[in-house]
N, C-alpha and C positions, 0 to 999 in steps of 0.2 A: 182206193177211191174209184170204183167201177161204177157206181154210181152216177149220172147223169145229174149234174148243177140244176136244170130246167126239175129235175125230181124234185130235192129238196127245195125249189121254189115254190114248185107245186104245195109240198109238203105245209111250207110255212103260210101259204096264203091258204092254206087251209083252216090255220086257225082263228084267222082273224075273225072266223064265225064267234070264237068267246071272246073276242077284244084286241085289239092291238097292242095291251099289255101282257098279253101271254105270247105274243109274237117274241117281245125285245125279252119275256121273260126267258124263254126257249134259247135265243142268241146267248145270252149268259150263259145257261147251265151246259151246252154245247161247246164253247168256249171254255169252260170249267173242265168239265168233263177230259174236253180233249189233252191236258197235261196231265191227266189223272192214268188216265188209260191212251197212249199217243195214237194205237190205231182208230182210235174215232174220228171219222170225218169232219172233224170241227168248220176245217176252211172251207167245205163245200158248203156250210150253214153260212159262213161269208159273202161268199159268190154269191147265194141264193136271196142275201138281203141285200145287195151293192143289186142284183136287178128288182127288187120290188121299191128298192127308191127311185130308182131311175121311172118308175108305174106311178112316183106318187102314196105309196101304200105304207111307206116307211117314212121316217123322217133321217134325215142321215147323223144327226149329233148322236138323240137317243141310242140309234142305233151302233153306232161305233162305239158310245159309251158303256152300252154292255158288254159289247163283245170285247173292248180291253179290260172292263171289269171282271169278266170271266175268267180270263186267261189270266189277269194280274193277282186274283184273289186263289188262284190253285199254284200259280208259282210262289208266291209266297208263302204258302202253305207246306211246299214242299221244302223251303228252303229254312226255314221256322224246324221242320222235323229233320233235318240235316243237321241244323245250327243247335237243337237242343237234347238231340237224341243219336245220330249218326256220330256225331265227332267222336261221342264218350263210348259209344260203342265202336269203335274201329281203333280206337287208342288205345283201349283197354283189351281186344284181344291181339292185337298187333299183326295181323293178318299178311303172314309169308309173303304173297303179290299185291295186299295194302296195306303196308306197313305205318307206326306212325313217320319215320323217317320220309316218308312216300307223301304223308298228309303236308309237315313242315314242307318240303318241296312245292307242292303246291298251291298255300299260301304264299310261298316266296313269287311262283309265277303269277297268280292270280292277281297279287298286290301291283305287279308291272305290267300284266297284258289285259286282269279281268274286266275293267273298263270297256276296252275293245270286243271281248268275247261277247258280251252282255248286248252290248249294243247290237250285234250281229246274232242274236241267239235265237231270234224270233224268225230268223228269214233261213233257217235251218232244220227241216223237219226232225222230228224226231231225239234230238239233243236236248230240248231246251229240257225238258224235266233233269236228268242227268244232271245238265248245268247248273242248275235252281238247288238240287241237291248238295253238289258239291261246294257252291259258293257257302251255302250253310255249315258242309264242315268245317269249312277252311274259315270259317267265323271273317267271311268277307262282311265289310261293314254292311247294315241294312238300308240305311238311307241311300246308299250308293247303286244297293243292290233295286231297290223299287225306285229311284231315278232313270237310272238305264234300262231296266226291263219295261218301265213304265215306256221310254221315248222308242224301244225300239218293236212293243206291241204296238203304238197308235200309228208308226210311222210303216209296219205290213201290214196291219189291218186297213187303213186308212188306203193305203194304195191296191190291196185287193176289190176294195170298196167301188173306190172309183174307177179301177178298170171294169168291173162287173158291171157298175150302173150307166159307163159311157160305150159298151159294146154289150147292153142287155141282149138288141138282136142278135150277139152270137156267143150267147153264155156258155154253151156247153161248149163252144173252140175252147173261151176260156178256161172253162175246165180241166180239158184235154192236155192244153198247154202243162196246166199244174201239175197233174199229175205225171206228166212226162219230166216235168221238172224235179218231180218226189223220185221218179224211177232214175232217173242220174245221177242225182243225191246219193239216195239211199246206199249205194254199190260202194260209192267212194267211203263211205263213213265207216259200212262195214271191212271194208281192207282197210283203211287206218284202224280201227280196233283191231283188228286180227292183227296187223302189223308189231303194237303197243304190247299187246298181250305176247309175242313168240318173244319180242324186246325183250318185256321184263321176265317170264322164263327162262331165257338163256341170260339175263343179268343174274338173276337167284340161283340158278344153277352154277356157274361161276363163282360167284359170292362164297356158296356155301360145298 
C-alpha cells in the first residue's frame, strides 16, 4: 500500500461525476475484490471514504454498508468453496503435510477457539481468506461463521471509518500508520507459517 489515502480519495470523488451510487458501488467491489486477491488495497478504499464523509459527500450507513457487504459476500464465498469443494478434495487425496487426520484436528480446535479466531480475523491482514477457507473445510457451522465475520467486519471497517473521517486533515498519517501496521504484521505471520511448516516436516519425517 504505497499508495497515498488522499490518491484513492481523489480517486473516488472522482466519480461522483456518474452519481454517488457508483461511488458506494466501487466500495463494494473493492471490498469484494480485496479477499479475493488480499494484495489489493481494499482498506485504502476505506480511509478514502471515512474522509469523504467527514466532506459530507458520503453518507456513513450506506457507506459501511457496502464496504461490510463486500467483504462479507467474498468470505463467504470462499468459505462456501472450502465447505463444498476443499473438504472432499483434501480427504480424498490425504495430502502427506494435509492430512485428513490434520483436517479432524482442526475442527476439534476450530469447534473451541474458532469463535475467537473469526472475531479477530478481520483486524489481521492477509489471513482472513485462508481463515474463510478453512472454516469451510472444517465444515465450521455457517450461521456462526457470517455471525462473527459479520461483527468483526463492521466492528474494523466501522473504526477505520471513523478514524479516517475524525482525522480527514491528516489522512495520509492515517495511512502511513496502516500500513506500518501491515509491515509488522506481515513478518510475524510469515515466521509462524515457516515455523508450522518445518513443525510439520520434521513431524512427517519422524512419523514415517
Amino acid at each position: 500500500m504505497t499508495e497515498s489515502a488522499a490518491q484513492f480519495n481523489e480517486f473516488l470523488d472522482s466519480i461522483f461525476q456518474y452519481g454517488a451510487v457508483w461511488v458506494y458501488a466501487v466500495l463494494f467491489a473493492a471490498c469484494l475484490i480485496e479477499n479475493v486477491f488480499p494484495p489489493f488495497p481494499g482498506d485504502m478504499f476505506i480511509l478514502a471514504a471515512g474522509g469523504l464523509i467527514a466532506v459530507g459527500r458520503l453518507m456513513p450507513l450506506p457507506a459501511l454498508v457496502m464496504i461490510v457487504g463486500g467483504g462479507m459476500c467474498s468470505v463467504m464465498l470462499l468459505y462456501v468453496i472450502g465447505r463444498r469443494y476443499g473438504r472432499d478434495y483434501v480427504l480424498r487425496k490425504n495430502f502427506r503435510y494435509f492430512s485428513a487426520a490434520d483436517v479432524a484436528r482442526m475442527e476439534k480446535r476450530l469447534a473451541s477457539w474458532g469463535w475467537l479466531v473469526l472475531l479477530f480475523s478481520r483486524f489481521v491482514p492477509g489471513v482472513r481468506s485462508a481463515i474463510a477457507l478453512a472454516a469451510g473445510i472444517a465444515r465450521y457451522p455457517q450461521f456462526k461463521m457470517a455471525v462473527l465475520s459479520g461483527i468483526s467486519y463492521v466492528a474494523f471497517s466501522g473504526l477505520l471509518l471513523y478514524l479516517a473521517a475524525k482525522l480527514v486533515n491528516n489522512i495520509d498519517a492515517v495511512g502511513r500508520y496502516f500500513a506500518l501496521y501491515n509491515k509488522i504484521i506481515w513478518p510475524i505471520i510469515i515466521v509462524g507459517i515457516l515455523a508450522y511448516v518445518i513443525f510439520r516436516y520434521r513431524k512427517v519425517r519422524k512419523s514415517s
